[in-house]
The first five atom37 places (N, CA, C, CB, O) and aatype in JSON, in Angstrom:
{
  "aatype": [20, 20, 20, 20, 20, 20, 20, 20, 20, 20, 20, 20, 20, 20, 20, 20, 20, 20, 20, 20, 20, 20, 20, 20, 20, 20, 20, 20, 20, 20, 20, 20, 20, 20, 20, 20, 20, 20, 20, 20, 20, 20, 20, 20, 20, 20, 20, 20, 20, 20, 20, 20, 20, 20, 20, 20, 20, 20, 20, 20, 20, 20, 20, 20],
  "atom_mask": [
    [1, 1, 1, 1, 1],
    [1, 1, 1, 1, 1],
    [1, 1, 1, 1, 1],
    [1, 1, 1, 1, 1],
    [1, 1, 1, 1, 1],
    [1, 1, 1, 1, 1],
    [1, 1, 1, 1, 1],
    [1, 1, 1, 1, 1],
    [1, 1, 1, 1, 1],
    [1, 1, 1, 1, 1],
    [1, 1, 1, 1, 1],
    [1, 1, 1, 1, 1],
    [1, 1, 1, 1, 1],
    [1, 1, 1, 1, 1],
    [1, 1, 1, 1, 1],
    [1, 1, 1, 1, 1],
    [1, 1, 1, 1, 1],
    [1, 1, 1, 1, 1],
    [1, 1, 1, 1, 1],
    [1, 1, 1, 1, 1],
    [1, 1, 1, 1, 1],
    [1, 1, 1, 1, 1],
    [1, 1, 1, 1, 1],
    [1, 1, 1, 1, 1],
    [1, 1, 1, 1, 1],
    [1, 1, 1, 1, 1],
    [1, 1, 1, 1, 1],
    [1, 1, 1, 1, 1],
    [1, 1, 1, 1, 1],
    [1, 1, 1, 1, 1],
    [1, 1, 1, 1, 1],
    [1, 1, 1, 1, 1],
    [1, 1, 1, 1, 1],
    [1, 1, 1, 1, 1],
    [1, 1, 1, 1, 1],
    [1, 1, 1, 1, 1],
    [1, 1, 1, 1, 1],
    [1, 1, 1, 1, 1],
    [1, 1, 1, 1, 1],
    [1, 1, 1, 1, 1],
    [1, 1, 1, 1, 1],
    [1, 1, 1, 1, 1],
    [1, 1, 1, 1, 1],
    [1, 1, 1, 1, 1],
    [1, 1, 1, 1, 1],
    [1, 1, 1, 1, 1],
    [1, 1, 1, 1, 1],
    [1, 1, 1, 1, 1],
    [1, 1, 1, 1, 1],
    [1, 1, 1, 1, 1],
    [1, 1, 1, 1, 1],
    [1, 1, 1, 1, 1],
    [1, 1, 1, 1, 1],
    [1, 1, 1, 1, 1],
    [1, 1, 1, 1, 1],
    [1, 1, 1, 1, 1],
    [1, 1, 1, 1, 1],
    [1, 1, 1, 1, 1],
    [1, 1, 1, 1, 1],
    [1, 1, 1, 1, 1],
    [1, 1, 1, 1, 1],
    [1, 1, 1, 1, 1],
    [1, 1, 1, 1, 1],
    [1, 1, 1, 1, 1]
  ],
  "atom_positions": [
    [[24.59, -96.65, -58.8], [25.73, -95.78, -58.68], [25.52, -94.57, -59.61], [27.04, -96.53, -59.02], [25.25, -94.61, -60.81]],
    [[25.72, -93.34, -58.72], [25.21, -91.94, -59.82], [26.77, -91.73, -60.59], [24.57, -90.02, -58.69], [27.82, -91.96, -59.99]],
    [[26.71, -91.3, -61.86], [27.35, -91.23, -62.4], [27.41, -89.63, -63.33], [27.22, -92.38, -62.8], [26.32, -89.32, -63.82]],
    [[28.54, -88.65, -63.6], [28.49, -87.41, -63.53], [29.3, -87.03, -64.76], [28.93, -86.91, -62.23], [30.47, -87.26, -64.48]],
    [[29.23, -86.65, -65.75], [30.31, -86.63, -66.89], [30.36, -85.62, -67.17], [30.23, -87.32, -68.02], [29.41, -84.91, -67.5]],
    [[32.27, -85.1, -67.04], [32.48, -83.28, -67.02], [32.35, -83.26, -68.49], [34.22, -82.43, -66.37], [32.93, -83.94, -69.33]],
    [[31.25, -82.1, -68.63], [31.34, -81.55, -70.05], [33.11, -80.71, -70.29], [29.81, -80.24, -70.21], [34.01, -80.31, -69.55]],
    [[32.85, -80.8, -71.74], [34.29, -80.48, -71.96], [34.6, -78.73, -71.84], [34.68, -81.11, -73.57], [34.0, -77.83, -72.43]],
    [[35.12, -78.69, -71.41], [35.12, -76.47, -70.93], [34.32, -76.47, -69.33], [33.48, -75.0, -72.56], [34.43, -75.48, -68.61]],
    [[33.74, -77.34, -69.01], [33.09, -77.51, -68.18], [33.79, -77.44, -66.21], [32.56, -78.72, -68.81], [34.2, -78.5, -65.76]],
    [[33.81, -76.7, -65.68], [34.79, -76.24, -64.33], [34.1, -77.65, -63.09], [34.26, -73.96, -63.61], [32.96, -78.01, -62.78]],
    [[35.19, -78.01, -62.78], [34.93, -79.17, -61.57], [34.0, -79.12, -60.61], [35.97, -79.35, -60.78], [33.48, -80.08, -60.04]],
    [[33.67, -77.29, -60.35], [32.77, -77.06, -59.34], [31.55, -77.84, -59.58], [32.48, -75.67, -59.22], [30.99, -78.84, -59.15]],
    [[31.34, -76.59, -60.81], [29.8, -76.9, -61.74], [29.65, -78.75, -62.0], [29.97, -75.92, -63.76], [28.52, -79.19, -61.8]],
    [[30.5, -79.55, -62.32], [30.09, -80.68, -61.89], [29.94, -81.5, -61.06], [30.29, -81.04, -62.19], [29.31, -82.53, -61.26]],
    [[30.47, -81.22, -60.02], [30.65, -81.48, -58.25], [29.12, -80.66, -57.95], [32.48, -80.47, -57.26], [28.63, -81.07, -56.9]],
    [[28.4, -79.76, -58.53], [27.47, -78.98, -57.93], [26.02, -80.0, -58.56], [27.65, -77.13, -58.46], [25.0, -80.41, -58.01]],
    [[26.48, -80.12, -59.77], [25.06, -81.28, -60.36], [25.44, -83.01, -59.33], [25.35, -81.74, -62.95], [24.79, -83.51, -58.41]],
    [[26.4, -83.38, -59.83], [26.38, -84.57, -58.39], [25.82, -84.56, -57.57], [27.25, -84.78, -57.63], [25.1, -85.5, -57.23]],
    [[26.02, -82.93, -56.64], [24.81, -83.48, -55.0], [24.01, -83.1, -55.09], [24.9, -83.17, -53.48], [23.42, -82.82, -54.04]],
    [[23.28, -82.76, -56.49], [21.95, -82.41, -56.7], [21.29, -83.87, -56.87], [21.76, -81.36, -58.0], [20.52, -84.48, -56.12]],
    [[21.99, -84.31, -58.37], [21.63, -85.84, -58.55], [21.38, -87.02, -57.37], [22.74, -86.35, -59.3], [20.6, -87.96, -57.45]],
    [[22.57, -86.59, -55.87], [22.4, -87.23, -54.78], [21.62, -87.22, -53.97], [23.03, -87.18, -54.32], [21.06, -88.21, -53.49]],
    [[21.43, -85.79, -53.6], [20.54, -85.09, -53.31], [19.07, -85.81, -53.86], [20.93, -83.78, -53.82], [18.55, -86.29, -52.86]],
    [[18.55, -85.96, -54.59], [17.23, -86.56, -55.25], [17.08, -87.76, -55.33], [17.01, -86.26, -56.46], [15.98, -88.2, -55.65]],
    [[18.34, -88.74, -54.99], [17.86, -90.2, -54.96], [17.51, -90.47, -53.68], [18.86, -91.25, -55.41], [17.07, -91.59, -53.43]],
    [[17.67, -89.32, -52.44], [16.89, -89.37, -51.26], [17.92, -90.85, -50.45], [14.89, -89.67, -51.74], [17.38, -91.59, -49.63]],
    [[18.67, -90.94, -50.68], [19.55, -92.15, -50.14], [20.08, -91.33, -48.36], [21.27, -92.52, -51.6], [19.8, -91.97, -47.35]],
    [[20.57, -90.43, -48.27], [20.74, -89.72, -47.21], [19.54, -89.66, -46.57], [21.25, -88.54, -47.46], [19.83, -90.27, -45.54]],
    [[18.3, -89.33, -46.47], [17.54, -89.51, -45.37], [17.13, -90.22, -45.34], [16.88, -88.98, -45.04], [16.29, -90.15, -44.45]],
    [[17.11, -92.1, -46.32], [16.54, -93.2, -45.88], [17.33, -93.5, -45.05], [16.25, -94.14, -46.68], [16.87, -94.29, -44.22]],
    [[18.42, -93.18, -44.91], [19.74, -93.6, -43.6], [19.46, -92.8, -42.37], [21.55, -93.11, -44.05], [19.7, -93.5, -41.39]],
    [[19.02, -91.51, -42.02], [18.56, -91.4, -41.57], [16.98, -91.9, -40.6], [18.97, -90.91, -42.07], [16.6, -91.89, -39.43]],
    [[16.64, -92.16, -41.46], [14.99, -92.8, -41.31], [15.14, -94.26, -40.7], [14.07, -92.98, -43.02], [14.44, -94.74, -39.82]],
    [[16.05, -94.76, -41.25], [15.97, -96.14, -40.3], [16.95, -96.13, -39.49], [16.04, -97.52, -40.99], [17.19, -97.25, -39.04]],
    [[17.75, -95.18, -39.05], [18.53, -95.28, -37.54], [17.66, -95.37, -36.33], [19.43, -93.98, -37.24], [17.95, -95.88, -35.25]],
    [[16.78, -94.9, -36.6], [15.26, -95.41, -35.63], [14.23, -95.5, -35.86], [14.83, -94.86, -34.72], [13.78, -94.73, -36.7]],
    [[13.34, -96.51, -35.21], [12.15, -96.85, -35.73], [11.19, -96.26, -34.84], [11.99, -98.25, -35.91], [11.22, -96.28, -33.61]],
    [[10.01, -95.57, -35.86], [8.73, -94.78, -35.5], [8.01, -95.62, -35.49], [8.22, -93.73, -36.27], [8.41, -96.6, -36.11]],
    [[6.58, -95.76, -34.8], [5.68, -96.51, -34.84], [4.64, -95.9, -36.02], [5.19, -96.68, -33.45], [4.78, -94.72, -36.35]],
    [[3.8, -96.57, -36.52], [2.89, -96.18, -37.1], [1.99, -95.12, -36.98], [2.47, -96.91, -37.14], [1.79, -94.37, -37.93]],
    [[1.46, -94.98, -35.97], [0.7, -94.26, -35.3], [1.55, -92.96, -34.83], [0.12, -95.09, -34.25], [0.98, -91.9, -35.1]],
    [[3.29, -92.81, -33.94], [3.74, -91.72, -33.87], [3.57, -91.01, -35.54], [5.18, -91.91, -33.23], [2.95, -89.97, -35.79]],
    [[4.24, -91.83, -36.48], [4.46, -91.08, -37.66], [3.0, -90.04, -37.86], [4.75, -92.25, -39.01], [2.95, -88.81, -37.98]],
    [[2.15, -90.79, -37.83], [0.79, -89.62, -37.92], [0.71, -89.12, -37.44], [-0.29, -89.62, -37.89], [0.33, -88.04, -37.88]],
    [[0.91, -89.21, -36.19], [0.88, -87.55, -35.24], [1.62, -86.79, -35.11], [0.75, -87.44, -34.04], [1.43, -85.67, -34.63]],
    [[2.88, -87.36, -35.64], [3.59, -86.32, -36.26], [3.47, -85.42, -37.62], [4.58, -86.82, -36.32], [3.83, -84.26, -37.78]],
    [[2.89, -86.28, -38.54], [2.55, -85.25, -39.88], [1.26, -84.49, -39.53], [2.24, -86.16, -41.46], [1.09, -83.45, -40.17]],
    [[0.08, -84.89, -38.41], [-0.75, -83.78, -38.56], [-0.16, -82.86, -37.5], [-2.3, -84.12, -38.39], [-0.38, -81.66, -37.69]],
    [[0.56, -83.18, -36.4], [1.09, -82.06, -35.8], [1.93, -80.69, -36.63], [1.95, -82.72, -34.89], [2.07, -79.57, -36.14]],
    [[2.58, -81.3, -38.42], [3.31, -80.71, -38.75], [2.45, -79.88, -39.7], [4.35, -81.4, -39.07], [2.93, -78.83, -40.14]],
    [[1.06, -80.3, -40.11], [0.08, -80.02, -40.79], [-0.04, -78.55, -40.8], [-1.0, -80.7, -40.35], [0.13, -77.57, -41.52]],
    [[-0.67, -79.14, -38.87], [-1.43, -77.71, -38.06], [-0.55, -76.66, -37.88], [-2.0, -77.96, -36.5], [-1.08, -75.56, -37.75]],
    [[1.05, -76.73, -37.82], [2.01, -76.22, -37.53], [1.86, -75.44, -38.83], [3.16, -77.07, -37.15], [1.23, -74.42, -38.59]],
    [[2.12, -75.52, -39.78], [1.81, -75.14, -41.57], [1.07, -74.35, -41.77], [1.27, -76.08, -42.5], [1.25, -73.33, -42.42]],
    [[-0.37, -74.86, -41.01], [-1.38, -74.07, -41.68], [-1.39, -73.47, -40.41], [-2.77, -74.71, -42.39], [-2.56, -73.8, -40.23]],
    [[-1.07, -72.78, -39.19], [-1.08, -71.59, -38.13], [-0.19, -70.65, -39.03], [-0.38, -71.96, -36.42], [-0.4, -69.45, -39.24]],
    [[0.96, -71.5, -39.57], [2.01, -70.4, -39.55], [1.54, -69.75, -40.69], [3.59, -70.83, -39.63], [1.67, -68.53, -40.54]],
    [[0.94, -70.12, -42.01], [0.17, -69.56, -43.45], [-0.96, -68.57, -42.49], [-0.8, -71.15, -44.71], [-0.75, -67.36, -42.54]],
    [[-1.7, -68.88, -41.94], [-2.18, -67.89, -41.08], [-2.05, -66.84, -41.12], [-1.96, -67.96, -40.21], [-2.62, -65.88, -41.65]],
    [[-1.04, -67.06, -40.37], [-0.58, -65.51, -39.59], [-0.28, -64.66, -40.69], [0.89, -65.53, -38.52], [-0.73, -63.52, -40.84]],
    [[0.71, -65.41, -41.65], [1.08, -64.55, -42.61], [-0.07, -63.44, -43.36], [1.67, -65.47, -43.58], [0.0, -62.22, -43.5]],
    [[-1.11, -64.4, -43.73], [-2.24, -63.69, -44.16], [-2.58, -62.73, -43.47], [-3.23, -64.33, -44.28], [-2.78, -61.69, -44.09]],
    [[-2.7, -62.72, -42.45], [-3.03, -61.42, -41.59], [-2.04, -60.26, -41.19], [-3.48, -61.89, -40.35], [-2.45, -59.32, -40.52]]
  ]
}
């Protein structure tokens, strides 16, 4: 359980803004995502080198 302690002078935003950072980084939102369906082994790889080649076309271009 993340836990958030308002500094004192400290505005509700600014600590509401470190919270979904802190949430944000325990990565709990896209493991829920991630197992609402299951990838096979093999899709997952062809999906990261598809996303690879996708990366390095688009660095590419830029260069040029």
């Amino acid at each position: 359980m993340l836990k958030t302690i308002v500094k004192e002078g400290e505005s509700i935003e600014r600590a509401l803004k470190r919270f979904k950072r802190k949430y944000k980084k325990t990565k709990v939102l896209q493991e829920l995502r991630e197992r609402q369906q299951y990838t096979k082994p093999s899709e997952e790889r062809r999906q990261t080198k598809q996303k690879a080649a996708y990366k390095e076309k688009y660095l590419r271009s830029l260069e040029e």
